[in-house]
C-alpha positions, 0 to 999 in steps of 0.5 A: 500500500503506498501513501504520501505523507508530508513530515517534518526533520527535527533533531535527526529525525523524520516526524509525520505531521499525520497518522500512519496506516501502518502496522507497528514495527513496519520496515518502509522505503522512503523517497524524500522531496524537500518542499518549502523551507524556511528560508524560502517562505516568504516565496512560498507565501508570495506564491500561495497568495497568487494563487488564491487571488487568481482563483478568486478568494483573496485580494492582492497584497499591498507590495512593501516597495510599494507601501514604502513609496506611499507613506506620507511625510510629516509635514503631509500627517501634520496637515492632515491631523490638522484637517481632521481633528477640528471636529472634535471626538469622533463620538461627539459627532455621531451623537451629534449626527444621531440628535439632528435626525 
């Protein structure tokens, strides 16, 4: 009977991450294929997320570069603070909004 099962190599030794159907003391042949490593994981994570966005269940992630390029200057937060803040506690003004209906 052949099965695949994924498993994981700590400390010299190879651990099932399933249940074998196998019974005690049973002498296997085993093939070993590396498959995403630490070191590779943000690529893998990056791959599985493709994946999920062309298959419609995800939205495309924000690329660092890219959030990197749009943060806003000090100067650009100061005046937005500025902007924002001159209508006081963002409760006062749903109560606010709430008595004039």
């Amino acid at each position: 009977m052949a099965q695949r099962i994924k498993a994981i190599y700590e400390d010299g030794v190879l651990r099932p991450l399933s249940p074998l159907e196998l019974p005690e003391h049973s002498q296997v042949e085993i093939d070993i294929h590396q498959v995403a490593s630490a070191t590779n994981s943000l690529a893998h994570r990056d791959q599985v997320n493709q994946v999920l966005v062309k298959a419609g269940l995800s939205l495309p992630s924000i690329d660092t570069t890219a959030r990197a390029a749009t943060q806003l200057s000090p100067e650009r937060r100061e005046e937005l603070a500025r902007l924002f803040s001159a209508g006081g506690p963002v409760s006062e003004l749903i109560s606010e909004d709430r008595e004039g209906r």
